[in-house]
MIZAPA-615805 format. One line per field, with one value per atom (N, C-alpha, C): x, y, z; residue number from 0; atom name; residue in three letters. Coordinates in nm, 4 decimals, always signed. Last residue first. Layout:
% MIZAPA-615805
x <- [X ...]
y <- [Y ...]
z <- [Z ...]
setor <- [NUM ...]
torro <- [CA ...]
lose <- [ALA ...]
***
This chain:
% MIZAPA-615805
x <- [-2.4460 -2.4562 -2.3328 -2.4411 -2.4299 -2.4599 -2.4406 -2.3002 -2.3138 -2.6788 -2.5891 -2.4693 -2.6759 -2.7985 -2.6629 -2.5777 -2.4975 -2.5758 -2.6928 -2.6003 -2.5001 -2.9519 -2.9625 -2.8260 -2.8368 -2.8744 -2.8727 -2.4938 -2.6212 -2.6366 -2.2319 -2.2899 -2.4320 -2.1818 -2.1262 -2.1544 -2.3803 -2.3472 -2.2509 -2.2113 -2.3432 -2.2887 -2.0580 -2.0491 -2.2230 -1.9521 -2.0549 -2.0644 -1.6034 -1.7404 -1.8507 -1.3532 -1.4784 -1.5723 -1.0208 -1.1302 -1.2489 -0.6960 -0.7644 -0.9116 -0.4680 -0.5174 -0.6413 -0.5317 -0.4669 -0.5330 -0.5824 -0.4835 -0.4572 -0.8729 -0.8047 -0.7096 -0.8620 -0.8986 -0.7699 -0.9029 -0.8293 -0.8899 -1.0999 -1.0502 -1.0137 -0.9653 -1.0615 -0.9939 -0.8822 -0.9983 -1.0412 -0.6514 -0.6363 -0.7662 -0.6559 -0.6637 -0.6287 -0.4512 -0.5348 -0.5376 -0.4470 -0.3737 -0.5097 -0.6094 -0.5353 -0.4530 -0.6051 -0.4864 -0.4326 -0.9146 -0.8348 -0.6834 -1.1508 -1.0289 -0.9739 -1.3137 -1.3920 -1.2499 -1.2079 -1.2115 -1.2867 -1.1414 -1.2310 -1.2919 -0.8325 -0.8840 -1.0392 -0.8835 -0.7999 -0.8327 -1.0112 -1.0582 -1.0295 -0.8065 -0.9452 -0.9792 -0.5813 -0.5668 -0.7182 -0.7127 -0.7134 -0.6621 -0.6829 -0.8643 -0.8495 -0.4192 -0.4699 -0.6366 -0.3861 -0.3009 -0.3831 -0.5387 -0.6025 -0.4985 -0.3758 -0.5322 -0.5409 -0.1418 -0.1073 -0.2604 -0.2160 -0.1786 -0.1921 -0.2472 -0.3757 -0.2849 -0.0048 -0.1352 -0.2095 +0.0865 +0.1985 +0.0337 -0.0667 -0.0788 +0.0100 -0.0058 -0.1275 -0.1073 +0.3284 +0.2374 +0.0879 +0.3674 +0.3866 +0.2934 +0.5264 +0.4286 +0.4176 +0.9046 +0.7971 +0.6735 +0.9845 +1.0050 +0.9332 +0.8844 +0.8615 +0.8873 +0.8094 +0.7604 +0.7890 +0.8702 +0.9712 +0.9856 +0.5633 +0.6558 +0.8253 +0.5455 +0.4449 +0.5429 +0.7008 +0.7133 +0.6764 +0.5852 +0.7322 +0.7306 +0.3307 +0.2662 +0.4516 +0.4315 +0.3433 +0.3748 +0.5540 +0.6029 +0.5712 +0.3239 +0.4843 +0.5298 +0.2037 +0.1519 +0.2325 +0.3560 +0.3256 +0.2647 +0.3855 +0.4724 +0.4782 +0.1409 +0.2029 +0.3283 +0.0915 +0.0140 +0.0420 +0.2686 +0.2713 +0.2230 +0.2062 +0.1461 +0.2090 +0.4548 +0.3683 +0.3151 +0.4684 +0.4977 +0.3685 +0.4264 +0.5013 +0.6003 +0.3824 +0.3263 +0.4247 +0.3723 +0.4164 +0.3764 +0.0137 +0.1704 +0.2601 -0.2728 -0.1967 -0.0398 -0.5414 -0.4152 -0.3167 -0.7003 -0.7848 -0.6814 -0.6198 -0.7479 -0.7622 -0.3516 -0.3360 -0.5178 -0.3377 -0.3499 -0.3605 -0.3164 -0.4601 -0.4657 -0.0834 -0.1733 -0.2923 +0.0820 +0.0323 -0.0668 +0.1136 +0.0578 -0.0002 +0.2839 +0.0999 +0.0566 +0.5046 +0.4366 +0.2583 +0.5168 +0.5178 +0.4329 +0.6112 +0.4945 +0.4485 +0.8055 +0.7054 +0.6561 +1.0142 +0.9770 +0.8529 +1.0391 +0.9699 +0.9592 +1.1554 +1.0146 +0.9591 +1.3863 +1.2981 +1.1556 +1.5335 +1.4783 +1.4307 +1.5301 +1.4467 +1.4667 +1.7452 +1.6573 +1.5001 +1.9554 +1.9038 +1.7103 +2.0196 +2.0138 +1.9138 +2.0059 +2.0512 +1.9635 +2.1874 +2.0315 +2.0812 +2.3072 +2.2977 +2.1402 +2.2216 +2.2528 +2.2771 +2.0251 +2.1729 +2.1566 +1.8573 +1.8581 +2.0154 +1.8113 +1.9186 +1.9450 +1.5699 +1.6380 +1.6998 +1.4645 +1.3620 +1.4435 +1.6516 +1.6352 +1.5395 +1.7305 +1.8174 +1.7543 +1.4250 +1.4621 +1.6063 +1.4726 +1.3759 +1.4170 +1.7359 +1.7165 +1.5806 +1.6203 +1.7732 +1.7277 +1.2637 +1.4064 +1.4645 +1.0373 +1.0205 +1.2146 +1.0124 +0.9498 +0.9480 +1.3258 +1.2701 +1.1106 +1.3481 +1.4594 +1.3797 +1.1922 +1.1546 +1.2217 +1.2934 +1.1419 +1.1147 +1.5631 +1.5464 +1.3991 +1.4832 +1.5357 +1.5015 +1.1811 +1.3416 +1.3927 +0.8587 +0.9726 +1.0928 +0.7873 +0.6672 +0.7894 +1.0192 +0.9829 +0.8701 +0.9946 +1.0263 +0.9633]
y <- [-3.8243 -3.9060 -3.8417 -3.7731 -3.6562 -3.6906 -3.9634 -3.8979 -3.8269 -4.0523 -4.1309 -4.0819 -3.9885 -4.0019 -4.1015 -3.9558 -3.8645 -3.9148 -4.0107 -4.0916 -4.0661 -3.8663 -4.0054 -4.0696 -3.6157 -3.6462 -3.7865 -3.6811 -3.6721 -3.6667 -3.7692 -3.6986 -3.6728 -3.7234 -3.8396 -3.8522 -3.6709 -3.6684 -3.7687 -3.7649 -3.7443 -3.7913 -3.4729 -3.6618 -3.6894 -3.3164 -3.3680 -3.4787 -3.2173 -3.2934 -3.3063 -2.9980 -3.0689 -3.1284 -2.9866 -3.0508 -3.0928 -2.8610 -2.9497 -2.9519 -2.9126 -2.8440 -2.9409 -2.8549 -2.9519 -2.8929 -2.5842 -2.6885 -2.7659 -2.3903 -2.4274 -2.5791 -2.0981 -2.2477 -2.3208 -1.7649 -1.8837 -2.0125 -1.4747 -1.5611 -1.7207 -1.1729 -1.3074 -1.3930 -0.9838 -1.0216 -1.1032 -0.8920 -0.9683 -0.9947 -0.9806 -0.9275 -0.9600 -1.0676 -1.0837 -0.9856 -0.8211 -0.9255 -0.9613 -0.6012 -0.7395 -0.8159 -0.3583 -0.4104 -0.5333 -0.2171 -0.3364 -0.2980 +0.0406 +0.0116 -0.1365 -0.0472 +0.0497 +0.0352 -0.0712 -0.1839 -0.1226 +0.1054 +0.0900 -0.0365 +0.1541 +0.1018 +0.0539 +0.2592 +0.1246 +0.0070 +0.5065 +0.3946 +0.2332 +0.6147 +0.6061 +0.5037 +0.6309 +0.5176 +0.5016 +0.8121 +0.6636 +0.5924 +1.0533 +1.0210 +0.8352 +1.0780 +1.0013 +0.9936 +1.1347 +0.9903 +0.9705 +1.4175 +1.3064 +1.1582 +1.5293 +1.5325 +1.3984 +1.5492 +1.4754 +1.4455 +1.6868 +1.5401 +1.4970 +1.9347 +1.8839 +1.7041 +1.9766 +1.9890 +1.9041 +2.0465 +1.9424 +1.8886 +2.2617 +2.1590 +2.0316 +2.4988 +2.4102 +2.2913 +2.4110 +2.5023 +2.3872 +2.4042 +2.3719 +2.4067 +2.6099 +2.5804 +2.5015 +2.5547 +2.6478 +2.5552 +2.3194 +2.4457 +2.5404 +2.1097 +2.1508 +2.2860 +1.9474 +2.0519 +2.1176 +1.6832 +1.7376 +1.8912 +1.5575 +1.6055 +1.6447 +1.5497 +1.6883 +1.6901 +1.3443 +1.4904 +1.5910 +1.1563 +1.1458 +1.3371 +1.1393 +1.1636 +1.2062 +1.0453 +1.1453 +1.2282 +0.8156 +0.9320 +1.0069 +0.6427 +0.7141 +0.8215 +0.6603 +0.6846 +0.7633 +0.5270 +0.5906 +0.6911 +0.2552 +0.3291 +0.4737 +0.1674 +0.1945 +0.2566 +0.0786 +0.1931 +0.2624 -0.1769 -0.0081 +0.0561 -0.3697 -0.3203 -0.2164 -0.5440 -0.4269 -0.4302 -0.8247 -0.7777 -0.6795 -0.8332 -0.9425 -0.8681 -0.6405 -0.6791 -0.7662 -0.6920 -0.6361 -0.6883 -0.6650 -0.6282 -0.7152 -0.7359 -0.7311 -0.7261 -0.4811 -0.6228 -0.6472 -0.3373 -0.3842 -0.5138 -0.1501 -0.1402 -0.2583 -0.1211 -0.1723 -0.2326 +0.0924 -0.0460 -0.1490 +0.3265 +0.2958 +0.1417 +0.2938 +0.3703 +0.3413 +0.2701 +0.1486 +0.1835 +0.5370 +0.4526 +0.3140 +0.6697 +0.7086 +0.5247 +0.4856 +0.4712 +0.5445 +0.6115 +0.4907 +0.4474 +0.8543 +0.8558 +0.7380 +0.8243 +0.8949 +0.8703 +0.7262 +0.6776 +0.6884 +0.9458 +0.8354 +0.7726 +1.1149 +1.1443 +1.0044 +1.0028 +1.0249 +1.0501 +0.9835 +0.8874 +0.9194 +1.2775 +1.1669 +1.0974 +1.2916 +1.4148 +1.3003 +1.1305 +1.1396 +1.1924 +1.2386 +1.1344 +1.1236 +1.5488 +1.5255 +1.4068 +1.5923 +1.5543 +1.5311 +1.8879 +1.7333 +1.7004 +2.1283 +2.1083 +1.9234 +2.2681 +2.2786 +2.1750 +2.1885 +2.3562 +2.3987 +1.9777 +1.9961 +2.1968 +1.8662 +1.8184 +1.9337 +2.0111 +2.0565 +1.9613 +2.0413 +2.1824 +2.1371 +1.7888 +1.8571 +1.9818 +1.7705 +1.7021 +1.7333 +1.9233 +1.9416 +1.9033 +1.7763 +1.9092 +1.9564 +1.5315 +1.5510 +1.7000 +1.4341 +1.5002 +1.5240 +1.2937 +1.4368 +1.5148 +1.0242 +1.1070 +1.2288 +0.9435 +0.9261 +1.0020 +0.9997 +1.0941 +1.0668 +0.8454 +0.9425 +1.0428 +0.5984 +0.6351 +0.7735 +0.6128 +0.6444 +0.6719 +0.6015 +0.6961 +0.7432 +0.3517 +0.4034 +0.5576 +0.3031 +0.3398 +0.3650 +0.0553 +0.1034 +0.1604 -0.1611 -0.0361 -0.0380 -0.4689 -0.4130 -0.2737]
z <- [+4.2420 +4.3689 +4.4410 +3.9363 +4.0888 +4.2127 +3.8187 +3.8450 +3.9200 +3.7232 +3.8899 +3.8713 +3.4439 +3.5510 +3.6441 +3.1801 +3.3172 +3.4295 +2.9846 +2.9990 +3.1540 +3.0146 +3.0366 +3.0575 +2.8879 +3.0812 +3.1072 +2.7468 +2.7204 +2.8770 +2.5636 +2.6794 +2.6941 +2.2766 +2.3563 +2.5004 +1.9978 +2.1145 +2.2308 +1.6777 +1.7741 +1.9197 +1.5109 +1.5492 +1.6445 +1.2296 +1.3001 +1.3623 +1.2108 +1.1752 +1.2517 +1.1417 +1.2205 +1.1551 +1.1032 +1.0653 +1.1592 +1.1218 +1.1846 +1.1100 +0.8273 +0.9447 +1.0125 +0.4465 +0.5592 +0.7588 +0.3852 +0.3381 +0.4482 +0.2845 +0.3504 +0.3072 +0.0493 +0.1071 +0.2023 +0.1672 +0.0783 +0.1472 +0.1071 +0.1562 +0.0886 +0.0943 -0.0031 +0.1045 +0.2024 +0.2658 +0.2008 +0.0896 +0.2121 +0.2995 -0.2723 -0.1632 -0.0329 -0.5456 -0.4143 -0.3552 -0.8272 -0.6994 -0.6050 -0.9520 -1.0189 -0.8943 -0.8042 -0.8542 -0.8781 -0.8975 -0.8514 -0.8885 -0.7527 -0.8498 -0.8443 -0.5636 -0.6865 -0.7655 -0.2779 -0.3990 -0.4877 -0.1432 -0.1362 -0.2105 -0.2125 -0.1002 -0.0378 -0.4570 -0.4786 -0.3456 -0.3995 -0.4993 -0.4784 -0.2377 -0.1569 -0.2648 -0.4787 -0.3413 -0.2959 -0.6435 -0.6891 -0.5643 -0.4107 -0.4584 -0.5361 -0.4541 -0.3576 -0.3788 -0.7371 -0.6272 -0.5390 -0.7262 -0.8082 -0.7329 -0.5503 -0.4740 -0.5881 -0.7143 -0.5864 -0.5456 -0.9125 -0.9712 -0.8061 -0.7681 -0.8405 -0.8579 -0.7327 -0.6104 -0.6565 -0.9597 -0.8794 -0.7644 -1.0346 -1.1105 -1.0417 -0.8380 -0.8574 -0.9307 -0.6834 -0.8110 -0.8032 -0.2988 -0.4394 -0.5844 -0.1263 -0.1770 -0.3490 -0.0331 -0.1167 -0.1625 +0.0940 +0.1139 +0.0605 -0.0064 +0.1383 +0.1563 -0.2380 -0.2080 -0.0841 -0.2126 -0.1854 -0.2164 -0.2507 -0.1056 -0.1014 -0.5076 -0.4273 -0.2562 -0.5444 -0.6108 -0.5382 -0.4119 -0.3322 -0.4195 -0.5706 -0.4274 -0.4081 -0.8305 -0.7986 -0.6596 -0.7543 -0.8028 -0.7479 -0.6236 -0.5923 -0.6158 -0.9129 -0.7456 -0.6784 -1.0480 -1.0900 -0.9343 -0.9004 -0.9158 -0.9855 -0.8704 -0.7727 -0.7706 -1.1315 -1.1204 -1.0013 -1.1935 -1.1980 -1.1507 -0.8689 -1.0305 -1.0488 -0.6533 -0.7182 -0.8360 -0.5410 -0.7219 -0.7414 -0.3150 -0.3560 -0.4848 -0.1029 -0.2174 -0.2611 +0.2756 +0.1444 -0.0094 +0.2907 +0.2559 +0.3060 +0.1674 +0.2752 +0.2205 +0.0788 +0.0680 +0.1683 +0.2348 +0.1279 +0.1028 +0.3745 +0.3973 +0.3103 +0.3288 +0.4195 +0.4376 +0.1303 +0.0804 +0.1681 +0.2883 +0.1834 +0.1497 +0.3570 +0.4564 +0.3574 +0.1392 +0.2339 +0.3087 +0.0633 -0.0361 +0.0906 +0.2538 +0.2483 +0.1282 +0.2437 +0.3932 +0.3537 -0.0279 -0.0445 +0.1658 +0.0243 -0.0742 -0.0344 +0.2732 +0.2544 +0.1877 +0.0402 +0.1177 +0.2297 -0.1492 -0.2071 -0.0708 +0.0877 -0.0213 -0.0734 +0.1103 +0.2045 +0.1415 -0.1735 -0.0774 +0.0589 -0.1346 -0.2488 -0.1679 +0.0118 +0.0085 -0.0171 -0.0571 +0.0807 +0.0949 -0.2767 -0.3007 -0.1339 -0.4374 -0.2859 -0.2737 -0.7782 -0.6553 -0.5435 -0.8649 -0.8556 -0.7362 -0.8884 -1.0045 -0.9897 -0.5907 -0.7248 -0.8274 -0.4100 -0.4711 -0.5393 -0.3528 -0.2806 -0.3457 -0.4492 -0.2900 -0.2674 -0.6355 -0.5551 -0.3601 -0.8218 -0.7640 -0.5901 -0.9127 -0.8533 -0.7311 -1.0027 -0.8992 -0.8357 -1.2492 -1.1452 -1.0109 -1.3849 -1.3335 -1.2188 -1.4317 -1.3267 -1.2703 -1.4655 -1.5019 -1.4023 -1.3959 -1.4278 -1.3957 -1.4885 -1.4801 -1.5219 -1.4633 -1.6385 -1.6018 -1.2179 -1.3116 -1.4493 -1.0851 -1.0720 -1.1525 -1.1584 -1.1622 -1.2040 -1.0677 -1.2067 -1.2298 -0.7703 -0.8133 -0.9701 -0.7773 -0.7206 -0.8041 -0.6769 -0.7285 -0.6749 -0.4358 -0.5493 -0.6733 -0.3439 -0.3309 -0.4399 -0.1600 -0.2899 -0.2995]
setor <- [139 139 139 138 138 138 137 137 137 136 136 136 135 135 135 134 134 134 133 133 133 132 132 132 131 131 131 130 130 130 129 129 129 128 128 128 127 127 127 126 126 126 125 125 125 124 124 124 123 123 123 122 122 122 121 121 121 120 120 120 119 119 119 118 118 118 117 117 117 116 116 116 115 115 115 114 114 114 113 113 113 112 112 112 111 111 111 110 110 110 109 109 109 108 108 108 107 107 107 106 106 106 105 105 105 104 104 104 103 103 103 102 102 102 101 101 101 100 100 100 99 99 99 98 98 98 97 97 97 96 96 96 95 95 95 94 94 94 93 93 93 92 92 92 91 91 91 90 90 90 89 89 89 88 88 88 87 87 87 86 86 86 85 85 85 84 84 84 83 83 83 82 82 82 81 81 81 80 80 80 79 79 79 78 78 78 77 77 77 76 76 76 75 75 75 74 74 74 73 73 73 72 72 72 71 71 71 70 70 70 69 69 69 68 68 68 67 67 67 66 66 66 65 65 65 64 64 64 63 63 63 62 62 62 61 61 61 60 60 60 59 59 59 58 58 58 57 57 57 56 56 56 55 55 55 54 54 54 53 53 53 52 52 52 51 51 51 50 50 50 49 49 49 48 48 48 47 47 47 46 46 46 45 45 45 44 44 44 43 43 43 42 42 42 41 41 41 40 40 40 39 39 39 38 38 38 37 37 37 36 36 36 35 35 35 34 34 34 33 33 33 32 32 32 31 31 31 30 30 30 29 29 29 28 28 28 27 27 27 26 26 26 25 25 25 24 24 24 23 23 23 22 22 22 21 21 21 20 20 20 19 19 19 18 18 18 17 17 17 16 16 16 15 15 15 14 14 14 13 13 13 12 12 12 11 11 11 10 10 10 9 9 9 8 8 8 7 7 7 6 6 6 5 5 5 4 4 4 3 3 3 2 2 2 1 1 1 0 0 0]
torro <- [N CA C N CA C N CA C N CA C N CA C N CA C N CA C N CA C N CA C N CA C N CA C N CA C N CA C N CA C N CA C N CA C N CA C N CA C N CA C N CA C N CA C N CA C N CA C N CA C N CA C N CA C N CA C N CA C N CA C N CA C N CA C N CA C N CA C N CA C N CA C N CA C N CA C N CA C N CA C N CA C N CA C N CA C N CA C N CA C N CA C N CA C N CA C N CA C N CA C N CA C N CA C N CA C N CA C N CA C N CA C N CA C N CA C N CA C N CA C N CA C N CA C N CA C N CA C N CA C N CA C N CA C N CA C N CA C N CA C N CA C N CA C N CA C N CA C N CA C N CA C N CA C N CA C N CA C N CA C N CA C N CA C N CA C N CA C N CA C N CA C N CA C N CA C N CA C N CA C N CA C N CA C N CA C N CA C N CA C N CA C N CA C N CA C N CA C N CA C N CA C N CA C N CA C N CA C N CA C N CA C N CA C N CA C N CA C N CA C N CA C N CA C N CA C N CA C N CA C N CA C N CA C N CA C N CA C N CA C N CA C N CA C N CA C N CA C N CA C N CA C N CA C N CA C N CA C N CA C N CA C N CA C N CA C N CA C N CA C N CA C N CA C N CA C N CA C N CA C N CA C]
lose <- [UNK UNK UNK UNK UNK UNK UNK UNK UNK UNK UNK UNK UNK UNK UNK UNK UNK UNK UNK UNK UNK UNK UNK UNK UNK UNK UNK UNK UNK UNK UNK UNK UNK UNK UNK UNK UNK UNK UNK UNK UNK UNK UNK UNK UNK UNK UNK UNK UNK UNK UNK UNK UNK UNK UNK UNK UNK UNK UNK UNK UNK UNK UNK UNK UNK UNK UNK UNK UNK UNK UNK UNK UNK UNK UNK UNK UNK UNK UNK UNK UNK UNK UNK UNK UNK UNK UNK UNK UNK UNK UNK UNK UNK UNK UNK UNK UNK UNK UNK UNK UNK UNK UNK UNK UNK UNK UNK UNK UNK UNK UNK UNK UNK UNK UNK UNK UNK UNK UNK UNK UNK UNK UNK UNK UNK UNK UNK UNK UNK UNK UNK UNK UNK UNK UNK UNK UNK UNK UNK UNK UNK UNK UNK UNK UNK UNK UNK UNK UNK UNK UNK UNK UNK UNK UNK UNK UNK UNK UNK UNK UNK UNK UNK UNK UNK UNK UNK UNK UNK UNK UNK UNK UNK UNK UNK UNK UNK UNK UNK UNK UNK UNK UNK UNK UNK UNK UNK UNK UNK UNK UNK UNK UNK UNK UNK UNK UNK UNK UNK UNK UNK UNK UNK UNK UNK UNK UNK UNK UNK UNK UNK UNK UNK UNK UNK UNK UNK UNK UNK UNK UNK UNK UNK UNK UNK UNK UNK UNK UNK UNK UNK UNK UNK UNK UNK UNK UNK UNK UNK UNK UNK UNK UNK UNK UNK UNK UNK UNK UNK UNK UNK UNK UNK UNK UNK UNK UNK UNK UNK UNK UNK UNK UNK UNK UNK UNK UNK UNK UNK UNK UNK UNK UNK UNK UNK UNK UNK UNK UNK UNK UNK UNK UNK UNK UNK UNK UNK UNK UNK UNK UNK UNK UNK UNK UNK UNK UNK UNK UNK UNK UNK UNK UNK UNK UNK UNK UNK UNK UNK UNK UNK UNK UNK UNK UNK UNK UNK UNK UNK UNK UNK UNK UNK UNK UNK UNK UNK UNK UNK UNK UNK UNK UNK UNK UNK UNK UNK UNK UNK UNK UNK UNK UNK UNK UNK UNK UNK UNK UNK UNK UNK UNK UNK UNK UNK UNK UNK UNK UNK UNK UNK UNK UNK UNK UNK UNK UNK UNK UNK UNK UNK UNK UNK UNK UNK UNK UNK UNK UNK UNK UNK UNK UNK UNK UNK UNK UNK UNK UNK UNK UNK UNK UNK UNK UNK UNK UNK UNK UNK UNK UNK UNK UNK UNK UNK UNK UNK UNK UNK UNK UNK UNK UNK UNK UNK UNK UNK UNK UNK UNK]
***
């Protein structure tokens, strides 16, 4: 399941931006974006990989917000992008280092709690079945 899709990013930050910044006209270059968000989303795992295990079942927002963010600053390619696009993208990823560090949660398991076990094999303590005394005249 993706972090965001297209409309994410149109009820974000509008047709017109996002026209300009795929395809440098007036519609979006559908291709364009979905490479970006796809990109945002490969960095987003690149942090979450430290801490849950993927795929997420049922992202939190805050992963979609992320997305955004981070798929925006990369369809920066051609021209440098304005400080303030810079700045939101350094603050995404300073909350991934968080998220990955566990200093943030996303409310889900993790992939280092560990779960109880169901069934499977089982040790116990038995007492010895071998011993020297019980081995004496085997090495004849």
């Amino acid at each position: 399941m993706p972090y965001c899709v297209k409309q994410d990013m149109i009820d974000r930050f509008g047709t017109t931006e996002l026209a300009e910044l795929t395809a440098n006209s007036t519609t979006i270059d559908d291709t364009v974006l979905a490479r970006a968000m796809s990109g945002a989303e490969a960095e987003i795992n690149g942090y979450l990989l430290a801490k849950y295990s993927l795929p997420l079942a049922s992202p939190p927002d805050i992963l979609k917000e992320l997305n955004c963010d981070i798929a925006r600053y990369k369809l920066y390619r051609k021209v440098p992008a304005p400080e303030r696009i810079k700045d939101t993208y350094d603050e995404a990823v300073k909350t991934l280092e968080k998220i990955s560090k566990g200093v943030i949660s996303l409310g889900i398991t993790s992939a280092q709690t560990p779960v109880a076990p169901v069934g499977g094999p089982q040790i116990e303590n038995t007492d010895r079945v071998f011993d020297r005394a019980g081995l004496s005249g085997w090495d004849e």
